[in-house]
Kinemage of the C-alpha trace (Angstrom):
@kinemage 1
@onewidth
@group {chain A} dominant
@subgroup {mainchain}
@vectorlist {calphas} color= white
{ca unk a 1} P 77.767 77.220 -85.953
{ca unk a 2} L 78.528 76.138 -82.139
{ca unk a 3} L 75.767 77.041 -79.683
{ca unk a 4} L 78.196 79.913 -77.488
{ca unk a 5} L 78.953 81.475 -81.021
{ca unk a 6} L 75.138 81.937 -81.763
{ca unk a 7} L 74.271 82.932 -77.923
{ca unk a 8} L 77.358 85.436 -78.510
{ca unk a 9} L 76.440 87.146 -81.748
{ca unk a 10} L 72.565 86.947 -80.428
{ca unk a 11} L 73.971 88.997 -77.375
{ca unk a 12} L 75.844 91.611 -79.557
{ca unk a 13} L 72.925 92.048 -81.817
{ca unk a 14} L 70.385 92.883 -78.617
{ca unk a 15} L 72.565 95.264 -77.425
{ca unk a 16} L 72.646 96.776 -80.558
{ca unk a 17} L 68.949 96.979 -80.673
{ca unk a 18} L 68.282 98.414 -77.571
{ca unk a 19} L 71.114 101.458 -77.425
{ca unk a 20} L 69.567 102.565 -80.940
{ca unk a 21} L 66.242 102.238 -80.482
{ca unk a 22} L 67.011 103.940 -77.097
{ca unk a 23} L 68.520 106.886 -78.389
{ca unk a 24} L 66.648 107.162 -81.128
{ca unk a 25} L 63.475 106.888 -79.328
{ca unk a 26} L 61.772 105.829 -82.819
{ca unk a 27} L 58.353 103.974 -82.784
{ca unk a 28} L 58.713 100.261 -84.187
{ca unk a 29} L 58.542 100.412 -88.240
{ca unk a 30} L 59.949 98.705 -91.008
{ca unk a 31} L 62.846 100.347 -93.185
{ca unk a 32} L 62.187 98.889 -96.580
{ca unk a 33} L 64.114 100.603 -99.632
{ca unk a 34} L 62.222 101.945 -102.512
{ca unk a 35} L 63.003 100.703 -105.903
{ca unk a 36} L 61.029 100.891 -108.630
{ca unk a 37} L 60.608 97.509 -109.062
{ca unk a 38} L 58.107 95.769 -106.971
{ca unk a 39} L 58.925 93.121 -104.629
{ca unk a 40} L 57.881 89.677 -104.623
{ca unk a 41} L 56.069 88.473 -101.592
{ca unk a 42} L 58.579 86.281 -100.650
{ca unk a 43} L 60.930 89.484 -100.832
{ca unk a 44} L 58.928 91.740 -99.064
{ca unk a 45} L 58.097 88.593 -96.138
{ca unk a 46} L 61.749 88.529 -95.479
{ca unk a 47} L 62.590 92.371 -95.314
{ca unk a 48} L 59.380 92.705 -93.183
{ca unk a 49} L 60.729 90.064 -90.810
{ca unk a 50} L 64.155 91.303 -90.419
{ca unk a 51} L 64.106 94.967 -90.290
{ca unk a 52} L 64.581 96.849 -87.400
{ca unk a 53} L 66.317 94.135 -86.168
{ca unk a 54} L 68.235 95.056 -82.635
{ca unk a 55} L 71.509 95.301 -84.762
{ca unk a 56} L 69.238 97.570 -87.319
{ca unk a 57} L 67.779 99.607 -84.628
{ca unk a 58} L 71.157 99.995 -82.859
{ca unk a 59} L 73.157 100.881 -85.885
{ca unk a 60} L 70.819 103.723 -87.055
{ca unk a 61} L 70.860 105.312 -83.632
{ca unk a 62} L 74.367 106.942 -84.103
{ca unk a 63} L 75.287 106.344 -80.599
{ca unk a 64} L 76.388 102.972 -80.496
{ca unk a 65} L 78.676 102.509 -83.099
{ca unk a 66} L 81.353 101.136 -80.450
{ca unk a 67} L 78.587 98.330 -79.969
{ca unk a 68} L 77.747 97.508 -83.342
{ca unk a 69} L 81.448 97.661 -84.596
{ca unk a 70} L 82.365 95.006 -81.569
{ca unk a 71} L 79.549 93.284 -82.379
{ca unk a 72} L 80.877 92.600 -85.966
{ca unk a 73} L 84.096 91.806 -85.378
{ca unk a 74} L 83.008 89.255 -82.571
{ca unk a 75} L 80.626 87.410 -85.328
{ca unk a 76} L 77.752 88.420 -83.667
{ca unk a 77} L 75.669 90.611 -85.536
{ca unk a 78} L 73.823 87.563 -87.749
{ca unk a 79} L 72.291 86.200 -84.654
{ca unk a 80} L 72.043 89.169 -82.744
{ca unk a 81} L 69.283 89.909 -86.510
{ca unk a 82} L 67.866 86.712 -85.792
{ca unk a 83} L 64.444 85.395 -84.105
{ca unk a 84} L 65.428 85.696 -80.871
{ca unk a 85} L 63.768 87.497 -78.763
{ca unk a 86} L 67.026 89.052 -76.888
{ca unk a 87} L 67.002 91.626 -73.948
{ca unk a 88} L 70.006 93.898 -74.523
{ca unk a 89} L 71.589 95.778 -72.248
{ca unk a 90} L 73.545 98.243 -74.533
{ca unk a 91} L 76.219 100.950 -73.489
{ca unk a 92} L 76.824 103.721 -75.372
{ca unk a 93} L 79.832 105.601 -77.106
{ca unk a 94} L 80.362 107.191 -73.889
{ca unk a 95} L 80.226 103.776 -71.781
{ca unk a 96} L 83.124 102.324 -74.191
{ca unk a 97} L 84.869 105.940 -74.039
{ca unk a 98} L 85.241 105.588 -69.754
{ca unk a 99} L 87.378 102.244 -70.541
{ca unk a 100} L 91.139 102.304 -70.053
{ca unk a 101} L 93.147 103.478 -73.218
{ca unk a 102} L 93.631 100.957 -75.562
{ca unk a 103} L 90.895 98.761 -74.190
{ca unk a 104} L 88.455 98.452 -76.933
{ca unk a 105} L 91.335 98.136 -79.461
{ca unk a 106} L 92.563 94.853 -77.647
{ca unk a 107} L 89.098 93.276 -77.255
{ca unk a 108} L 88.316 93.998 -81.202
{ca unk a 109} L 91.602 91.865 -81.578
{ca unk a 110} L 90.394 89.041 -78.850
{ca unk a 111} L 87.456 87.474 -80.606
{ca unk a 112} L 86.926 85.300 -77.809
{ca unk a 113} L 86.771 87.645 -74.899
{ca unk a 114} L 85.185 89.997 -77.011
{ca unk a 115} L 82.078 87.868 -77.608
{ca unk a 116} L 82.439 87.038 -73.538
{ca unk a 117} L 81.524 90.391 -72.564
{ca unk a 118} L 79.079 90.972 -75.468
{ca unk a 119} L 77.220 88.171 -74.769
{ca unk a 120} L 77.349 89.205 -70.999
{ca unk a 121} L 75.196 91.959 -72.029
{ca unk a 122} L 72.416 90.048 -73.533
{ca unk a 123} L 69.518 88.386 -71.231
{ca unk a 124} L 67.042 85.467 -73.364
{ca unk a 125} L 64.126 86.865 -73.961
{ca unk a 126} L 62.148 89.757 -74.564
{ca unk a 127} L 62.649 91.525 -70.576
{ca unk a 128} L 60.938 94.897 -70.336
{ca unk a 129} L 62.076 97.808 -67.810
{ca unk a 130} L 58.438 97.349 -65.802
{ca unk a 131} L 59.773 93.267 -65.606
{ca unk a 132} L 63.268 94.241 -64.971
{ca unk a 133} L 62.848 96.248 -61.899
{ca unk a 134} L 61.411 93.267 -60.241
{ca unk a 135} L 64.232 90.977 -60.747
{ca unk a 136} L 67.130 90.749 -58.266
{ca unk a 137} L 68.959 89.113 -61.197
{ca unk a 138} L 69.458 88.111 -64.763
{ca unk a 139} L 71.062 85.230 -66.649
{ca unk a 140} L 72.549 86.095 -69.646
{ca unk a 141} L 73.373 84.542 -72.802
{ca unk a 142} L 77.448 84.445 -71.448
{ca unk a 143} L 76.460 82.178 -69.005
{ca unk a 144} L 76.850 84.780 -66.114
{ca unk a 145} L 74.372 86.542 -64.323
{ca unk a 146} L 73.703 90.302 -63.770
{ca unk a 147} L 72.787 91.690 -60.652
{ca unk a 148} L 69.967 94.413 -60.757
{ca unk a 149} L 69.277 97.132 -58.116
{ca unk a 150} L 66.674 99.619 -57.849
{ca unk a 151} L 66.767 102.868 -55.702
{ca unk a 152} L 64.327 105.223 -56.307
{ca unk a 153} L 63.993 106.065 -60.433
{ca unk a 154} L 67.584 104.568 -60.757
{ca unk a 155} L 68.020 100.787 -61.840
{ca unk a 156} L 71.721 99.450 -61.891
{ca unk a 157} L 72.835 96.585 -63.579
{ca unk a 158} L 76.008 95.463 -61.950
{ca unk a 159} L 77.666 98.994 -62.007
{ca unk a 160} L 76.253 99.932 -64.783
{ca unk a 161} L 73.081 103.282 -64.667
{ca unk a 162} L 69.998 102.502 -67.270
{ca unk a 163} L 69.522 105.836 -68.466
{ca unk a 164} L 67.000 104.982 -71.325
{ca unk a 165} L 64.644 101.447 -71.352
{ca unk a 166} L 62.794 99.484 -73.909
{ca unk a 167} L 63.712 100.615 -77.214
{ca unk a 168} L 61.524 97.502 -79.248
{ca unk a 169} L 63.567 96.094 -82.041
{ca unk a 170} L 61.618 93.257 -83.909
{ca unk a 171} L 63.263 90.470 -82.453
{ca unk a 172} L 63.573 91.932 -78.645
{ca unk a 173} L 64.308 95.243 -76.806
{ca unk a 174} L 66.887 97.609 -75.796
{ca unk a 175} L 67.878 99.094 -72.675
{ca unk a 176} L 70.588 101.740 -73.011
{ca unk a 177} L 73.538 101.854 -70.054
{ca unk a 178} L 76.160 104.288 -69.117
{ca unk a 179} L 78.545 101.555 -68.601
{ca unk a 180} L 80.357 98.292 -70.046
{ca unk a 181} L 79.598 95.161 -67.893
{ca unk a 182} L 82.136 92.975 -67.550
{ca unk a 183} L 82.189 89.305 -66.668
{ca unk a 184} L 83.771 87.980 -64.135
């Protein structure tokens, strides 16, 4: 798999992560399924390791399901469950709902740009709100950076209000936003 496909589904994955575990406002814990059969350790290592992944945590908050449907059609969502760890910067429903009509449709048919402005919203590493307020900037996994601003309580990314902040996922952490970013 090329390098900018793995950044890009790493990206979508984060901001997965981060809007679910935002919203949700769960603590950290593993979602294992009960059978009645008991797992091998080997089984249970592996489920341990990847649940509540940022795509996990993002797909059982209910809010982003914009994000995590983009971030499956783009490819993304198998690194975005990897190692990592990934900073996410994840809008909500509500963020994709304020684009121009038709919008989202044409991006979910553009794989390309599509992963572009996914992977604009994911930042290497795991970036907490108390380290993000300190940075005039972040690079993100696009290649572009992100401009961050903070007046008062209210921290902007580009144009984009953080309205909820570090929503752990086991491979990084999620920072819910009001708005898409864009690249330029």
């Amino acid at each position: 798999m090329k390098q900018s496909t793995v950044i890009m589904v790493v990206v979508g994955v984060i901001v997965l992560a981060i809007v679910g575990y935002m919203v949700i406002g769960m603590p950290k814990q593993n979602t294992m399924v009960k059978t009645d059969k008991t797992p091998t350790a080997a089984q249970t290592d592996t489920e341990t390791m990847n649940s509540n992944t940022i795509v996990d945590v993002a797909s059982n908050a209910g809010d982003f399901t914009t994000l995590v449907a983009a971030v499956k059609a783009a490819g993304l969502a198998e690194t975005l469950s990897g190692e990592g760890p990934y900073t996410v910067f994840a809008p909500t429903d509500a963020a994709f709902a304020k684009l121009p009509a038709g919008t989202v449709e044409g991006l979910l048919k553009d794989k390309e740009k599509l992963t572009q402005i996914l992977t604009y919203h994911v930042v290497p590493g795991k970036v907490l709100a108390s380290e993000v307020v300190g940075l005039p900037s972040a690079k993100t996994v696009q290649g572009g950076e992100l401009t961050i601003t903070t007046e008062g309580d209210t921290v902007m990314v580009n144009n984009a209000k953080v309205i909820k902040t570090d929503i752990e996922a086991s491979n990084g952490v999620i920072h819910v936003i009001d708005t898409v970013l864009m690249p330029q």
